[in-house]
N, C-alpha and C positions, 0 to 999 in steps of 0.2 A: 111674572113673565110679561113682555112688552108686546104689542102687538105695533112692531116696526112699520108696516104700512100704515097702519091710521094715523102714526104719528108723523109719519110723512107725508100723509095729504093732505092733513091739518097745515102744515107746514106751506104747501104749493095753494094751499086755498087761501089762507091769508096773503099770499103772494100776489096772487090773482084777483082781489076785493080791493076792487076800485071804491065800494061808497064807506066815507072815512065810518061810520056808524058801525056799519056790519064789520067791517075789518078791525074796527078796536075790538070788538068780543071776542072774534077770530083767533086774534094775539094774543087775548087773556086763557082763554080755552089752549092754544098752542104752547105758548111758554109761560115759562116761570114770570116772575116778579123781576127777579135780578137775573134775570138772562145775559147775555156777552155774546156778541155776536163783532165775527173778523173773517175777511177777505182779501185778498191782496186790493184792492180797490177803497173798502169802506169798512167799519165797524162802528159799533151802536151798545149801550148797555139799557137793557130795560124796555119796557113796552113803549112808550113817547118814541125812543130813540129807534127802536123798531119799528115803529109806524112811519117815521120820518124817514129812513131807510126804502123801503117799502113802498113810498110815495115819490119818493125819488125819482127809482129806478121806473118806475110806471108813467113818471114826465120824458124821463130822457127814453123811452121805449114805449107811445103810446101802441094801444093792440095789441103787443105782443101779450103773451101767455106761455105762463113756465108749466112744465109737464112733467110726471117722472120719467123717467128712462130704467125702465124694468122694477126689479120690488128690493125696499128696501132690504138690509140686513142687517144683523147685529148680533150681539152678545149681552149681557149682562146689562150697565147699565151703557152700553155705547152703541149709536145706532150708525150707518153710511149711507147716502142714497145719492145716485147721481139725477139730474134734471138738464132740459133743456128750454130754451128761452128763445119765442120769434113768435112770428105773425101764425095766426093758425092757417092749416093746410100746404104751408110752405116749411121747407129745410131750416132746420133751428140756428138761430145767428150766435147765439153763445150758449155752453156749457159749461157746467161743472157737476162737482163734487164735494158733497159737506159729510162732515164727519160731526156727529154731536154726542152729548151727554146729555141723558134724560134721568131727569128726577119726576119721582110719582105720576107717569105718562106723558110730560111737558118737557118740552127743549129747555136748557139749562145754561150752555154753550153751544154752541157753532165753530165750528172752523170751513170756511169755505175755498176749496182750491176750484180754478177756472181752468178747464179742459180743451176749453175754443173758445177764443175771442177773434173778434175782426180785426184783420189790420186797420193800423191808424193809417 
């Protein structure tokens, strides 16, 4: 049995670990080796390409901080959790919603749908 919320904070904490050092162990602790990660926006395979991801979004959103938005759930080996993404103590600028597959505690895949984005 998984224990869906840790695997999703693991998840919003690598997200939020600005110093590239701590966020590579982060990643490794978090996901697989051969992780697959897709959004309508980006996808990545593997930890490099998860970090690069990760740093990305952290250039083009400096401050902000993703949160969960309630607890995750899941079944077997498939977990869902929704998150929000903005500045802290203000109204979150984008969400979404991932759906993953966990192998041995660690994400494996991602599918991320986006709930709220800003108009362009």
């Amino acid at each position: 049995m998984h224990d869906f919320n840790a695997i999703a904070e693991a998840y919003i904490a690598a997200w939020n670990t600005t110093d590239a050092a701590a966020r590579s162990a982060l990643i490794e602790k978090a996901f697989t080796a051969d992780v697959a990660y897709c959004d309508p926006i980006m996808q990545g395979d593997g930890h490099a390409s998860i970090d690069a991801l990760i740093a990305g979004v952290q250039g083009q959103f400096p401050g902000f901080r993703f949160t969960l938005k309630g607890a995750a759930d899941g079944y077997a080996d498939t977990i869902r959790f929704s998150w929000a993404l903005g500045p802290e103590g203000v109204a979150s600028v984008i969400e979404g919603t991932d759906v993953c597959q966990v192998e041995n505690g660690r994400l494996k895949t991602i599918t991320g749908f986006l709930d709220k984005v800003p108009a362009r």
